[in-house]
N, CA, C and O atoms as a printed pandas DataFrame, in Angstrom:
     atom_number atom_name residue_name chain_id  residue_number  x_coord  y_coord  z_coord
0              1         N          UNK        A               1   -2.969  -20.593   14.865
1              2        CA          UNK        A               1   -3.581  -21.768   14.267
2              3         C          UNK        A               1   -2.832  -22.183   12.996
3              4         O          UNK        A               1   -2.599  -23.354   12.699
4              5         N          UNK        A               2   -2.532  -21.274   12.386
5              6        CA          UNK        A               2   -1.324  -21.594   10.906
6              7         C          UNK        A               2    0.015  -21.983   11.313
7              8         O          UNK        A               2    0.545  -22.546   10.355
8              9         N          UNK        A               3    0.476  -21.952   11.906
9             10        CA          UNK        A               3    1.551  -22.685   12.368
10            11         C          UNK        A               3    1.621  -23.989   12.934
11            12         O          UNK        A               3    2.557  -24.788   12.976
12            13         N          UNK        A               4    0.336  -24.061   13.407
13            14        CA          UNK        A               4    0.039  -25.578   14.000
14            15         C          UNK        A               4   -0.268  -26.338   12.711
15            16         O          UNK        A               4    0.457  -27.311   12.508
16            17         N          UNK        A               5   -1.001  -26.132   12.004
17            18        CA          UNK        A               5   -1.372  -26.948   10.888
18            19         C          UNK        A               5    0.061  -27.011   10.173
19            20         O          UNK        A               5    0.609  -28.109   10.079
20            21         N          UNK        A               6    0.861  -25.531    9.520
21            22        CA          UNK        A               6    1.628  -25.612    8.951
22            23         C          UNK        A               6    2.255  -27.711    9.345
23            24         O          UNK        A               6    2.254  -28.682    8.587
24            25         N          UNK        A               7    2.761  -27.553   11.101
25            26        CA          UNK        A               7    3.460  -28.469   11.966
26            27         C          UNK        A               7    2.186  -29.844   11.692
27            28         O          UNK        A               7    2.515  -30.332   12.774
28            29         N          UNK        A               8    1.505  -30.445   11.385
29            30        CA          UNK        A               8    0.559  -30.782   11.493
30            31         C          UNK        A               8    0.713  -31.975    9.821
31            32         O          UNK        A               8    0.546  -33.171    9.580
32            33         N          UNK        A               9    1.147  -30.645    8.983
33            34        CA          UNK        A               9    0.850  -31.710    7.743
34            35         C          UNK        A               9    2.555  -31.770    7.769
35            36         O          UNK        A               9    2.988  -32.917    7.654
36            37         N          UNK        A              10    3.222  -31.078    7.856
37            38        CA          UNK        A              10    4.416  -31.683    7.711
38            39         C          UNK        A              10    5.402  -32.693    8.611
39            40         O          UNK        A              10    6.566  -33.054    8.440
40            41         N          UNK        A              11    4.509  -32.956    9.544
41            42        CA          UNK        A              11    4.595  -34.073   10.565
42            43         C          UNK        A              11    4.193  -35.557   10.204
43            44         O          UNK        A              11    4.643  -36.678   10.440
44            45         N          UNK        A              12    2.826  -34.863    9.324
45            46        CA          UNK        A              12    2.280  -35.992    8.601
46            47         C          UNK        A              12    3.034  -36.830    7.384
47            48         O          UNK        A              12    3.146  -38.055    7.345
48            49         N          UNK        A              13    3.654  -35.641    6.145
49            50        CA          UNK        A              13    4.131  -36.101    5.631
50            51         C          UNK        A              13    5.459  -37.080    5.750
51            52         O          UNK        A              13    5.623  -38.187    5.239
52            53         N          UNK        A              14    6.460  -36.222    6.689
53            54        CA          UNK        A              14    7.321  -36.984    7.401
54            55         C          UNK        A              14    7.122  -38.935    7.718
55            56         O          UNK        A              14    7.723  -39.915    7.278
56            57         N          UNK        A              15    6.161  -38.782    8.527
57            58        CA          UNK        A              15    5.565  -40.158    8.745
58            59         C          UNK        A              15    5.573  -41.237    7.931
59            60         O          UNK        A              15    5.887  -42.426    7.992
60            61         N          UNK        A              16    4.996  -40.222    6.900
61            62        CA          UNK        A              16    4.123  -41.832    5.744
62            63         C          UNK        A              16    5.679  -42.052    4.906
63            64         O          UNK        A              16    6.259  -43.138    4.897
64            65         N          UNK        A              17    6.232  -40.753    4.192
65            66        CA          UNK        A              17    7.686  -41.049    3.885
66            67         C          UNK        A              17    8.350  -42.593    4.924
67            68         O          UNK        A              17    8.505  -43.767    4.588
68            69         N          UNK        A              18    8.597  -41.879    6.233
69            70        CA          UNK        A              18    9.524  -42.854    6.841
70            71         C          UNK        A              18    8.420  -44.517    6.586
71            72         O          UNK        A              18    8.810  -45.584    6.113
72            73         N          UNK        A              19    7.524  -44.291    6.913
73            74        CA          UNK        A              19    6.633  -45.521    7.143
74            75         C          UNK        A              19    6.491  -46.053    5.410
75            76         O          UNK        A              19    6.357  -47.269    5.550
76            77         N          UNK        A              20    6.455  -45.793    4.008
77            78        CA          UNK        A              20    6.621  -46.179    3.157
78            79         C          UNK        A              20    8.486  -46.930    2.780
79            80         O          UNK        A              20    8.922  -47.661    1.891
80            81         N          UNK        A              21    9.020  -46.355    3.813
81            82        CA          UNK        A              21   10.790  -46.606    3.503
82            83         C          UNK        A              21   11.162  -47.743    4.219
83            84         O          UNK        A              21   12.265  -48.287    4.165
84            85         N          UNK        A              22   10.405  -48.013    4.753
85            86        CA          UNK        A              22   10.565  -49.344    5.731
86            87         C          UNK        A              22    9.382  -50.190    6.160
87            88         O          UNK        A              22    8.627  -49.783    7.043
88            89         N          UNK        A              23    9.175  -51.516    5.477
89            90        CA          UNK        A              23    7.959  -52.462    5.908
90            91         C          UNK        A              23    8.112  -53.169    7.738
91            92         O          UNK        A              23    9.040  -53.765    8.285
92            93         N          UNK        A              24    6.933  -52.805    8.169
93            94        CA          UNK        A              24    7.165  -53.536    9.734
94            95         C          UNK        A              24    7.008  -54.438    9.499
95            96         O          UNK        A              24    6.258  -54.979    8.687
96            97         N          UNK        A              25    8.215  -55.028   10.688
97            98        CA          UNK        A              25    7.971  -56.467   10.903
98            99         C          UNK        A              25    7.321  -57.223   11.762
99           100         O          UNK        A              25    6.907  -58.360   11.537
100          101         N          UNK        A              26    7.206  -56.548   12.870
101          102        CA          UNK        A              26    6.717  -56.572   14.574
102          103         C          UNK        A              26    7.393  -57.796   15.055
103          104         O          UNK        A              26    6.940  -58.880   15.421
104          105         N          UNK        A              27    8.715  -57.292   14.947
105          106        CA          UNK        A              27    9.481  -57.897   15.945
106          107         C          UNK        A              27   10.127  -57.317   17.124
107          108         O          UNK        A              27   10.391  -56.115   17.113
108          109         N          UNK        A              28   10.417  -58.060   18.163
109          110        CA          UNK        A              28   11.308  -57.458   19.533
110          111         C          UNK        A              28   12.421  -56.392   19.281
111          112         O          UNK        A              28   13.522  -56.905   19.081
112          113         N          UNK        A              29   12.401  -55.402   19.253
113          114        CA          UNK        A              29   13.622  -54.476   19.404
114          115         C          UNK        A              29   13.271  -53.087   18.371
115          116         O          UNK        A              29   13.658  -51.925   18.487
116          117         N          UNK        A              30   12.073  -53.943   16.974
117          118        CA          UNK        A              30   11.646  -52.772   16.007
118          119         C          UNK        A              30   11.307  -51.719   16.731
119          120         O          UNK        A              30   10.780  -51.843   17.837
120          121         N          UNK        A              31   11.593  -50.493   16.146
121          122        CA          UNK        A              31   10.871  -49.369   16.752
122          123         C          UNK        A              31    8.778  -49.088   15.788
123          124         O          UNK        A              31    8.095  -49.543   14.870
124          125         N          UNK        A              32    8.745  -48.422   16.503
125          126        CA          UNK        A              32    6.745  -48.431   16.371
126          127         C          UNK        A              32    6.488  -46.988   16.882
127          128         O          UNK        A              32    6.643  -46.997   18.103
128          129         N          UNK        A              33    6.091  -45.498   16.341
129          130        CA          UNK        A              33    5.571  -44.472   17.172
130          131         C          UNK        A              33    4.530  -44.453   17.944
131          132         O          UNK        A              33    3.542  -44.912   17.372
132          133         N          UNK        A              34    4.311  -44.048   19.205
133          134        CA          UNK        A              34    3.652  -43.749   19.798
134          135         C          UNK        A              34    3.205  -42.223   20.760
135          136         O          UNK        A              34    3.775  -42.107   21.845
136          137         N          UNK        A              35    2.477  -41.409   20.453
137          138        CA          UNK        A              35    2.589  -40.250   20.541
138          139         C          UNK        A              35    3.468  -39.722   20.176
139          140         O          UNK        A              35    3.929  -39.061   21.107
140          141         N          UNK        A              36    4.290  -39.553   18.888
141          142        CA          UNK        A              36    4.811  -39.220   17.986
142          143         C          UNK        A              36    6.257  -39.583   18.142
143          144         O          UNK        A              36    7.117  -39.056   17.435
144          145         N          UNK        A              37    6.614  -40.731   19.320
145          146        CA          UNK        A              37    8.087  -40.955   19.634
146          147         C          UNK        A              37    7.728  -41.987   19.158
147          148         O          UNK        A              37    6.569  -42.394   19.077
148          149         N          UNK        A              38    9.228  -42.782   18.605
149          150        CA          UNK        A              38    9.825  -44.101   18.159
150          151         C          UNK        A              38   10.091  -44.588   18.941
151          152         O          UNK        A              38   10.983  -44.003   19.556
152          153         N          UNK        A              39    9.630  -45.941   19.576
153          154        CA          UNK        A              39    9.744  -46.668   20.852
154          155         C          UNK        A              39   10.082  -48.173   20.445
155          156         O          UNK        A              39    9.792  -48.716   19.380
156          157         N          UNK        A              40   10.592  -48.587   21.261
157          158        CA          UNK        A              40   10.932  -50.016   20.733
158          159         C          UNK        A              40    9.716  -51.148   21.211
159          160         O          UNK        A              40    8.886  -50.826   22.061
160          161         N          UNK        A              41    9.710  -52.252   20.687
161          162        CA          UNK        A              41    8.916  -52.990   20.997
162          163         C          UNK        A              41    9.442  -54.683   21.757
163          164         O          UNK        A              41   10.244  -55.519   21.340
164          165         N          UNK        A              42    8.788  -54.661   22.694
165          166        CA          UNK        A              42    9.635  -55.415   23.633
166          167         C          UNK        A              42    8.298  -56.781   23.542
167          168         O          UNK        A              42    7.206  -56.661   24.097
168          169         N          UNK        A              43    8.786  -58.200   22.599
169          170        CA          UNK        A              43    7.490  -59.208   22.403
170          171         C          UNK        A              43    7.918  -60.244   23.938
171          172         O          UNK        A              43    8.935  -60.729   24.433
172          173         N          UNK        A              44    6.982  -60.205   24.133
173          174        CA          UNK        A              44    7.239  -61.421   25.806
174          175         C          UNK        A              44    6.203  -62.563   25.591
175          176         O          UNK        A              44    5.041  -62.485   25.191
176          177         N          UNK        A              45    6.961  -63.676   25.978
177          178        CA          UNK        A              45    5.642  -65.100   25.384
178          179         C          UNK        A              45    5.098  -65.112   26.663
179          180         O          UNK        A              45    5.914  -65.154   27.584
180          181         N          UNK        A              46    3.708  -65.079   26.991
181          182        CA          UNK        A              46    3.342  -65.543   28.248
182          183         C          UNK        A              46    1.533  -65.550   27.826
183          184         O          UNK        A              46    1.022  -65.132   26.787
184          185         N          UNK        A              47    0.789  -66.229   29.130
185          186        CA          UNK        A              47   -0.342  -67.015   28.804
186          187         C          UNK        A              47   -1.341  -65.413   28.930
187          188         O          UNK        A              47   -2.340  -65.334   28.214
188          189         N          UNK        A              48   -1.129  -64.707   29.481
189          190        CA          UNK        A              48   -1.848  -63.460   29.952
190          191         C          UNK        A              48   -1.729  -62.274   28.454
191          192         O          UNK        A              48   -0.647  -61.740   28.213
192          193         N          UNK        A              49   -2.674  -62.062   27.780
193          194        CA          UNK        A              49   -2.150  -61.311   27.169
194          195         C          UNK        A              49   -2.496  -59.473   26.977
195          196         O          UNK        A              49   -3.674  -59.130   26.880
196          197         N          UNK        A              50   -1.636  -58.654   26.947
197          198        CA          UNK        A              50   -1.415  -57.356   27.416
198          199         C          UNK        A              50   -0.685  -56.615   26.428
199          200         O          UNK        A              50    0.293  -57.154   25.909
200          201         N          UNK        A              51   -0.992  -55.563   26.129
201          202        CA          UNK        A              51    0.014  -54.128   25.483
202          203         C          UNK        A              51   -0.217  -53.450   26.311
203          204         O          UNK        A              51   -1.271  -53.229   26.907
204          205         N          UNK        A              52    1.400  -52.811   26.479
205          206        CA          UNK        A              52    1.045  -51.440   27.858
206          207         C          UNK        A              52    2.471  -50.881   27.504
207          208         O          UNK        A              52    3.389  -51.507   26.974
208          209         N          UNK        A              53    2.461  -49.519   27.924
209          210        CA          UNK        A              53    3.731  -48.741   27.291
210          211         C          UNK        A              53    4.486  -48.969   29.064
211          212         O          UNK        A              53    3.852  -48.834   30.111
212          213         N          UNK        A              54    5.655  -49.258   28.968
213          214        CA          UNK        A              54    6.797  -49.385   29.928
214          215         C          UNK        A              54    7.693  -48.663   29.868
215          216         O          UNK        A              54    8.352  -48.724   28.830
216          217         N          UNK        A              55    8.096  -47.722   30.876
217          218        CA          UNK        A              55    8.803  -46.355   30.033
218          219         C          UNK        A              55    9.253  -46.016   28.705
219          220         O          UNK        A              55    8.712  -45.066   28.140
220          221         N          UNK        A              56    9.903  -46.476   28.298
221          222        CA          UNK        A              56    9.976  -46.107   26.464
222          223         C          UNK        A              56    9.755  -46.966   25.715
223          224         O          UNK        A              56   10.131  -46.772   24.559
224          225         N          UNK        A              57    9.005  -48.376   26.059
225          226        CA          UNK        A              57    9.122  -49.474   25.556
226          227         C          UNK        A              57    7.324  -49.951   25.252
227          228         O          UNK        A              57    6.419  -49.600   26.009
228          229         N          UNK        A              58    7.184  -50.511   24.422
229          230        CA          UNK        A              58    5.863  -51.319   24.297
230          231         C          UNK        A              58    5.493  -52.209   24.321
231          232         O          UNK        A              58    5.080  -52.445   23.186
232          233         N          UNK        A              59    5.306  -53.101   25.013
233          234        CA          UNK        A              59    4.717  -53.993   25.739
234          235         C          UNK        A              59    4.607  -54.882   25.352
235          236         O          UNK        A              59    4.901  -55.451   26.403
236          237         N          UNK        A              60    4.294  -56.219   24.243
237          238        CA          UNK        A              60    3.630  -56.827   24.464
238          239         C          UNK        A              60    3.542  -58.670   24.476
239          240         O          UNK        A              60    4.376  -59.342   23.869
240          241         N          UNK        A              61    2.462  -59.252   25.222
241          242        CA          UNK        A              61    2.558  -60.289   25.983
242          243         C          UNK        A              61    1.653  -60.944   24.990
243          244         O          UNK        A              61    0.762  -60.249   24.502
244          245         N          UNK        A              62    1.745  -61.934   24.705
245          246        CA          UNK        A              62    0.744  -63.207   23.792
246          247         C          UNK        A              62    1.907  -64.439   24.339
247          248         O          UNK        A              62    2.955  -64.449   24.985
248          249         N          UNK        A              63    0.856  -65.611   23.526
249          250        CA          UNK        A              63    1.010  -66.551   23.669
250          251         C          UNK        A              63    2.124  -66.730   22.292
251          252         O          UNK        A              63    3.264  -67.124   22.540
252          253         N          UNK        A              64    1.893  -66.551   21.459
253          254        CA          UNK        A              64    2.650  -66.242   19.878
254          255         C          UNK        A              64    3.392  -65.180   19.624
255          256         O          UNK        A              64    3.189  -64.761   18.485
256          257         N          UNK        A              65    4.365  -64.425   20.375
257          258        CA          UNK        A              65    5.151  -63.416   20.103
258          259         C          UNK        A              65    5.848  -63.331   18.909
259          260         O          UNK        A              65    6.245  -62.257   18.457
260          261         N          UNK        A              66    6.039  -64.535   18.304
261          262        CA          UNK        A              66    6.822  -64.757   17.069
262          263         C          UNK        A              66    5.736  -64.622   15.689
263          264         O          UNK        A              66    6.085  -64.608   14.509
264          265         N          UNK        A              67    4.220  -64.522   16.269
265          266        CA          UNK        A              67    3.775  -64.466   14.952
266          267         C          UNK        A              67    3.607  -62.788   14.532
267          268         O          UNK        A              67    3.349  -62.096   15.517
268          269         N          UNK        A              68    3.683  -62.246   13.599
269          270        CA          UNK        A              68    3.895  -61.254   12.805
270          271         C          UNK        A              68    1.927  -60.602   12.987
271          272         O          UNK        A              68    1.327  -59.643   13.473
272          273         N          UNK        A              69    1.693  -61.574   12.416
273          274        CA          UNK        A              69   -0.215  -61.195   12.482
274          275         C          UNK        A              69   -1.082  -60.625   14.152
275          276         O          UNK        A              69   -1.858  -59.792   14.621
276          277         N          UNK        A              70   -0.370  -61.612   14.433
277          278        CA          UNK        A              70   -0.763  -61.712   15.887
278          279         C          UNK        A              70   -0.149  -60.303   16.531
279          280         O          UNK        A              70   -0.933  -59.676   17.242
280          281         N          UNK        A              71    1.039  -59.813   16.364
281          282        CA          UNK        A              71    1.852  -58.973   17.342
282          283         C          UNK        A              71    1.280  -58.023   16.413
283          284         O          UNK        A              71    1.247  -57.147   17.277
284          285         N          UNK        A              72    0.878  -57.531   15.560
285          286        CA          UNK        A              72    0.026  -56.273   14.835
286          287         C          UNK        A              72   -0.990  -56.559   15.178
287          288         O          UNK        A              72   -1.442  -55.475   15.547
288          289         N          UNK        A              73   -1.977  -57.510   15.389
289          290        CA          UNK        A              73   -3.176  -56.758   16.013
290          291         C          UNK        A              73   -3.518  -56.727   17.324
291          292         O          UNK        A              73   -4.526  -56.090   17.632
292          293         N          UNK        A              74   -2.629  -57.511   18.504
293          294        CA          UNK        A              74   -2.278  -56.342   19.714
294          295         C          UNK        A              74   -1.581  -55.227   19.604
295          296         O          UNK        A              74   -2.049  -54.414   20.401
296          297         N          UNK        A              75   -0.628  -54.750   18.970
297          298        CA          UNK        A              75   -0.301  -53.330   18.771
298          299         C          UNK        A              75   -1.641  -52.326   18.315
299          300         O          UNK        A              75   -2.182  -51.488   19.037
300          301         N          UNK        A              76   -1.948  -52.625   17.099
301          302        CA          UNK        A              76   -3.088  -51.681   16.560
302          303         C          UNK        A              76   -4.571  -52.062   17.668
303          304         O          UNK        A              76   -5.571  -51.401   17.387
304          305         N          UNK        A              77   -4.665  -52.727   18.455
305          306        CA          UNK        A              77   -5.881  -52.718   18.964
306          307         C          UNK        A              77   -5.578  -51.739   20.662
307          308         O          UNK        A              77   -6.368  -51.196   21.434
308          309         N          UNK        A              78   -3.869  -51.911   20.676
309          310        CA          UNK        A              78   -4.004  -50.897   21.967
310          311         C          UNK        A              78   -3.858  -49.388   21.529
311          312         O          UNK        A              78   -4.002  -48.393   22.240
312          313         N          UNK        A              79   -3.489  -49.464   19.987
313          314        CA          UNK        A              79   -3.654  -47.964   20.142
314          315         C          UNK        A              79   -5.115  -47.439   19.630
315          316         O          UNK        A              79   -5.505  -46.279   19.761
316          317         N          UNK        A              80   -5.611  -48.152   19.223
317          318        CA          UNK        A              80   -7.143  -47.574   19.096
318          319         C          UNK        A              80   -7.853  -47.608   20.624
319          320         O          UNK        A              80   -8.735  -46.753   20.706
320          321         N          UNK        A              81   -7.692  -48.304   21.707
321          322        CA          UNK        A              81   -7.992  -47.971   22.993
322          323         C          UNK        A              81   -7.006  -47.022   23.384
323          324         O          UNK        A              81   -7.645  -46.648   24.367
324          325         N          UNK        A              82   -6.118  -46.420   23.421
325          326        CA          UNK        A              82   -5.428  -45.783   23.616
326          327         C          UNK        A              82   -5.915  -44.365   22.485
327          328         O          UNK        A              82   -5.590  -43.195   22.689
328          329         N          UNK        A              83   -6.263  -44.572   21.993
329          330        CA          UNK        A              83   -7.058  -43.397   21.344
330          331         C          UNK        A              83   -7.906  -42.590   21.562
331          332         O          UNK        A              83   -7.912  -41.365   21.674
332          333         N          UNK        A              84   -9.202  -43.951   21.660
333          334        CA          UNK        A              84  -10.494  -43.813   22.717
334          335         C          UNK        A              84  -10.470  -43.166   23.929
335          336         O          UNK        A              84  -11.246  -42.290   24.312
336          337         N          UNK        A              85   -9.131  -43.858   24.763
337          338        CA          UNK        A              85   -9.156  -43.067   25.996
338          339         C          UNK        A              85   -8.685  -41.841   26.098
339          340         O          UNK        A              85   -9.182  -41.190   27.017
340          341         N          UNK        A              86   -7.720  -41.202   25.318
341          342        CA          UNK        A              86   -6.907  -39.763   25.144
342          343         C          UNK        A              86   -7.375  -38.812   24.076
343          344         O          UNK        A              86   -6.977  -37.651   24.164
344          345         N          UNK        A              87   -8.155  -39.139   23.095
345          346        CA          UNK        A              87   -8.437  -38.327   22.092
346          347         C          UNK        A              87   -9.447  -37.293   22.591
347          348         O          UNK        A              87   -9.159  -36.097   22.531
348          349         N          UNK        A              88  -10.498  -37.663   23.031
349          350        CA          UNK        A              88  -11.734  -36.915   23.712
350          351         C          UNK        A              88  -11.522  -35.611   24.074
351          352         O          UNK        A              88  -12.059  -34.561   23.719
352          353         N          UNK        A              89  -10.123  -36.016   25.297
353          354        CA          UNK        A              89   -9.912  -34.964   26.242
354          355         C          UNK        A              89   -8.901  -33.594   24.898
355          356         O          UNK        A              89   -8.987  -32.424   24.525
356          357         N          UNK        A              90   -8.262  -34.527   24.728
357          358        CA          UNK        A              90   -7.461  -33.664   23.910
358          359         C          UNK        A              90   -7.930  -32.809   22.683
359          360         O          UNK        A              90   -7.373  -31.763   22.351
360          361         N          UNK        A              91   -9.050  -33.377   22.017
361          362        CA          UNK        A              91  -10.269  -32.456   21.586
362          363         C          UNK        A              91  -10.951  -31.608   21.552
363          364         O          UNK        A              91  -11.271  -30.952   20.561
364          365         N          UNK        A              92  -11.408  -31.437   23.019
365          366        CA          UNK        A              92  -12.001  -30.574   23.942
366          367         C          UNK        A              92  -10.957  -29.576   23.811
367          368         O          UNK        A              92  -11.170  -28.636   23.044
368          369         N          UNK        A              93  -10.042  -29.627   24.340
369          370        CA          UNK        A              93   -8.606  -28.315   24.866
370          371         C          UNK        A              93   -8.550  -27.746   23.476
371          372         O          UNK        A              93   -7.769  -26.831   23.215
């Protein structure tokens, strides 16, 4: 269990470092973590709108791909469903 935590906060710290060293932009090509990998973000204009991980890539579809506001809160709203759905189980174990 001390080794996991040890891995745990210094994973954490890592993070906020990199994430204080660089402001997102949420544009096409930025990278964004997701389950602890750096994935790129792939913005697509279309009328249907969707976040979904595509082999290493993240997804996502609006009508406004170019707006900055807009492409952060489909990102942050699929990973809080994406939370919802994986956290539970992974809890339990």
């Amino acid at each position: 269990m001390g080794q996991q935590l040890t891995w745990v906060i210094k994973t954490t710290r890592q993070l906020k470092e990199e994430l204080l060293a660089s402001e997102l932009n949420y544009t096409n090509g930025e990278k964004h973590f997701f389950l602890g990998i750096r994935r790129p973000l792939v913005l697509v204009r279309g009328k249907a709108t969707y976040t979904a991980l595509d082999g290493n890539n993240i997804v996502i579809c609006c009508l406004r791909p170019d707006r900055k506001d807009l492409v952060r809160k489909h990102l942050y709203g699929w990973y809080r469903r994406e939370a919802e759905h994986n956290l539970p189980a992974r809890i339990l174990k």
